[in-house]
C-alpha positions as CSV (number, residue, x, y, z in Angstrom):
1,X,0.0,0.0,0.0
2,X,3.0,2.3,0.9
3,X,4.7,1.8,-2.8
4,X,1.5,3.0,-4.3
5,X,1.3,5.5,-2.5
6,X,5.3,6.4,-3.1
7,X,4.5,6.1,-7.3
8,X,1.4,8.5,-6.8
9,X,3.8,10.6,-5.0
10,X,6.9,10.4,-7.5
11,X,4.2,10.6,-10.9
12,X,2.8,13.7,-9.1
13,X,5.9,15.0,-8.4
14,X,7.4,14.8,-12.1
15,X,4.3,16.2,-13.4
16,X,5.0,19.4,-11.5
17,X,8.2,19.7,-12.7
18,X,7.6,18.8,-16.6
19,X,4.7,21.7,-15.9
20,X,7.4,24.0,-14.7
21,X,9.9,23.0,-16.8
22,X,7.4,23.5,-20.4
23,X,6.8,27.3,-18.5
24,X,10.7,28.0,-18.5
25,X,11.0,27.0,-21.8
26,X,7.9,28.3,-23.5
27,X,9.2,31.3,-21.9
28,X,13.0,30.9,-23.5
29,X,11.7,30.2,-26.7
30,X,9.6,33.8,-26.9
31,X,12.3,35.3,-25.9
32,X,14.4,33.7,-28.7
33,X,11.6,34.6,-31.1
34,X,11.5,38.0,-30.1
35,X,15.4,38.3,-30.7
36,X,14.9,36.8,-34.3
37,X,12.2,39.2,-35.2
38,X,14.3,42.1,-33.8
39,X,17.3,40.6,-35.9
40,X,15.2,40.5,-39.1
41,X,13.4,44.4,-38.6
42,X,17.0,45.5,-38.0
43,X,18.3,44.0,-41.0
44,X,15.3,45.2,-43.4
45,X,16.0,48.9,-42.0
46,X,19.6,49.0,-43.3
47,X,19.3,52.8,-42.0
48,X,19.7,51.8,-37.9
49,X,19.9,54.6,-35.2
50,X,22.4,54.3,-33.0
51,X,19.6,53.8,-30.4
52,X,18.5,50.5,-32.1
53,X,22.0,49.5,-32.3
54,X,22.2,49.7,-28.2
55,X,18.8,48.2,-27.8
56,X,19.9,45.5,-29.7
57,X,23.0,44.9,-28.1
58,X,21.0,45.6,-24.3
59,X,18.6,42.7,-25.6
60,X,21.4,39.9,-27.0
61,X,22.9,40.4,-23.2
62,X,19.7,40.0,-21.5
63,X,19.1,37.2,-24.1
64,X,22.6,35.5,-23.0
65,X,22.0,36.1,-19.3
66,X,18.9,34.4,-18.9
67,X,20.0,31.1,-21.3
68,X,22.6,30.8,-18.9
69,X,20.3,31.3,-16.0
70,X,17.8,28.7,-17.4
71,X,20.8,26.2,-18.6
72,X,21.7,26.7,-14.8
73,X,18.2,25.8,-13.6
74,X,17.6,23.1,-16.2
75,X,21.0,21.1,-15.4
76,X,20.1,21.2,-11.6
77,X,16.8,20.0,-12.1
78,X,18.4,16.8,-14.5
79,X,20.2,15.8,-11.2
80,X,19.6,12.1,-10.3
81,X,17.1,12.8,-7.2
82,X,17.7,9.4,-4.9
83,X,14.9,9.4,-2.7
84,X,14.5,6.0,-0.6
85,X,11.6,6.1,1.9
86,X,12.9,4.3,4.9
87,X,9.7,4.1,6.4
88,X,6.7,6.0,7.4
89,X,5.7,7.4,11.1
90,X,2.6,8.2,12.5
91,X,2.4,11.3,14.3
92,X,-0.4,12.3,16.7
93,X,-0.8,16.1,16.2
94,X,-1.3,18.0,19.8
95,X,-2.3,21.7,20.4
96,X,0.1,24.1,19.1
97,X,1.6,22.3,16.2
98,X,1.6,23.0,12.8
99,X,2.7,21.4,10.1
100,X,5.8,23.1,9.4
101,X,7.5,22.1,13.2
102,X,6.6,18.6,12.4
103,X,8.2,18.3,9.1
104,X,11.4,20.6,10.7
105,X,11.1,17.9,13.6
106,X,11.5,14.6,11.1
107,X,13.1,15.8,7.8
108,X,16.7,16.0,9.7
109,X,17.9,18.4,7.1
110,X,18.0,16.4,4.1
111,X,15.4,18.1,2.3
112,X,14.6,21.6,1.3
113,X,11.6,22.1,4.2
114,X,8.6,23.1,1.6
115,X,9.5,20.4,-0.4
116,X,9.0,18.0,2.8
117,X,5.8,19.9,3.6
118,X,4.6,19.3,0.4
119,X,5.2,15.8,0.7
120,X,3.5,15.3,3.7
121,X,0.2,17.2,2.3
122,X,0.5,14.8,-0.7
123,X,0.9,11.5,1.4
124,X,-1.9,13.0,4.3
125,X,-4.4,13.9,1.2
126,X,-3.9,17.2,2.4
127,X,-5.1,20.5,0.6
128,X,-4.2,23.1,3.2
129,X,-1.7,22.7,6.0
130,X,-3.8,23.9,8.8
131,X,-3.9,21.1,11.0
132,X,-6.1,19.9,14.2
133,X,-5.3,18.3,17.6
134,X,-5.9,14.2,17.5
135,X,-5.1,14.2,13.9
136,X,-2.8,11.2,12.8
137,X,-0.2,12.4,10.1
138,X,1.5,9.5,8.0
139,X,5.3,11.4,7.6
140,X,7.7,9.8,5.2
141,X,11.2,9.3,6.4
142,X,13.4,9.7,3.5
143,X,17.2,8.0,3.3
144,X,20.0,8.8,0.9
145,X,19.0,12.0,-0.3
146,X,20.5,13.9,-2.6
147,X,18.4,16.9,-4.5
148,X,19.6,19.1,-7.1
149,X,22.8,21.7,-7.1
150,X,24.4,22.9,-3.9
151,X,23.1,26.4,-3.0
């Protein structure tokens, strides 16, 4: 029952990132359009200012700047993510705690903390994090993890 629920958690997971993934580079790709249709106006009006001529060169910066930010970003999110649930603990919730001081209490700084939030909402069928007293939490403990770039 816990692998199924581990696969759910992994598919769901990837689908989030694909999604934000196709936004970066639907985003690059206009970006490379607009260069290209800057590139061709400039070269049909042989008569330039020199104003175009820095606007153009301001643009092909920006243009490099951000396709090495998002080469950046895409490289760290093709990192092989090794996540290996250990095992699952159930956690009776008391007055006073929220959801963030248990996943602070059991994540034992091997994930980023929203991350480990997330995945406790996803496990929990969660959609908010608010959180009541005498509520059992099922809280993954994760094992050789290794996520993404160094910060």
């Amino acid at each position: 029952m816990s692998y199924a629920y581990m696969t759910i958690f992994r598919i769901k997971t990837f689908l989030n990132k694909a999604q934000q993934e196709y936004h970066r580079i639907k985003e690059w790709l206009h970006n490379i359009g607009l260069f290209i249709k800057l590139f061709i106006d400039g070269i049909r009006d042989v008569r330039l200012k020199v104003i175009n001529v820095k606007r153009l060169l301001i643009f092909f910066i920006m243009l490099v700047i951000c396709s090495a930010v998002f080469g950046s970003i895409l490289i760290s999110n093709l990192q092989v993510n090794k996540q290996s649930v250990v095992r699952y603990v159930n956690v009776y919730t008391t007055n006073g705690d929220t959801l963030w001081d248990i996943a602070k209490e059991y994540n034992n700084n091997k994930l980023d903390i929203r991350q480990y939030v997330e995945m406790i909402l996803i496990e929990n069928n969660m959609e908010s994090s608010m959180i009541k007293a005498g509520q059992v939490l099922k809280v993954p403990i994760f094992n050789n993890v290794e996520i993404g770039l160094a910060d």
